[in-house]
N, C-alpha and C positions, 0 to 999 in steps of 0.2 A: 638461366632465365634471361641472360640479353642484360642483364643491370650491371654496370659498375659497381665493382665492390669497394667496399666501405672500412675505413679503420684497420689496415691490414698495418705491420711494421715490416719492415723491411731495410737489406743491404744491397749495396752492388761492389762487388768485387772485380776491381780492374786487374788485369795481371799484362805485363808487355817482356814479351818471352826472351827478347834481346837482352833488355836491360831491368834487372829485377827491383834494380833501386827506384821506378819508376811505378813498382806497384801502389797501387791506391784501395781503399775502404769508403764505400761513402753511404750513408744513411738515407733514405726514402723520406720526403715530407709529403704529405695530403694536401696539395693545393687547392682543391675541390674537392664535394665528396665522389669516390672512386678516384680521382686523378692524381698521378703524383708526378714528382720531380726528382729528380738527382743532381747537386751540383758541383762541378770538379774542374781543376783550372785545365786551361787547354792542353789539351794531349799531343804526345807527340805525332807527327806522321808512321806509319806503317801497322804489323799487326799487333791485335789486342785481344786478348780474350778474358768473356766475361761473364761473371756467375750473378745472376739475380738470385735472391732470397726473400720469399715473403711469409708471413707465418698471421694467421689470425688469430690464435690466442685458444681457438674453440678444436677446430678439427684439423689442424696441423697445420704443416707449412708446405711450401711449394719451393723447387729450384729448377732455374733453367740454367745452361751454359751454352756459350755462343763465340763464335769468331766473328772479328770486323777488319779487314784492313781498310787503316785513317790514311784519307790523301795527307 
C-alpha cells in the first residue's frame, strides 16, 4: 500500500570477510513510525557484507543480504 511499516523488530548483521573479528550484530530501533535506525561504531574501509532481518510477529519475517564496499 505505499505505507511505512510499523512495529517490525529487527537485526543487521555485519560480516567483513577479511577480518572476522570485526564482525558485528546490531538491533533495529523505530525512530518514527515505519523508520528505523541501526547504530554501529565506524567501519572499517573496504568490503562488507550484510544480512538485514525483520520479522513482524504476525506473518513472518523478511531477510535480505547485500554487499557494500566502504571507502
Amino acid at each position: 500500500s505505499g505505507k511505512p511499516l510499523e512495529g517490525l523488530n529487527g537485526t543487521l548483521n555485519l560480516y567483513r570477510p577479511s577480518n572476522r573479528l570485526e564482525d558485528q550484530e546490531a538491533r533495529l530501533s523505530e525512530k518514527s513510525p515505519g523508520f528505523y535506525e541501526v547504530r554501529t561504531p565506524r567501519l572499517a574501509s573496504g568490503l562488507w557484507q550484510f544480512r538485514l532481518e525483520l520479522e513482524d510477529g504476525v506473518q513472518g519475517g523478511f531477510q535480505n543480504n547485500y554487499r557494500r564496499h566502504l571507502p
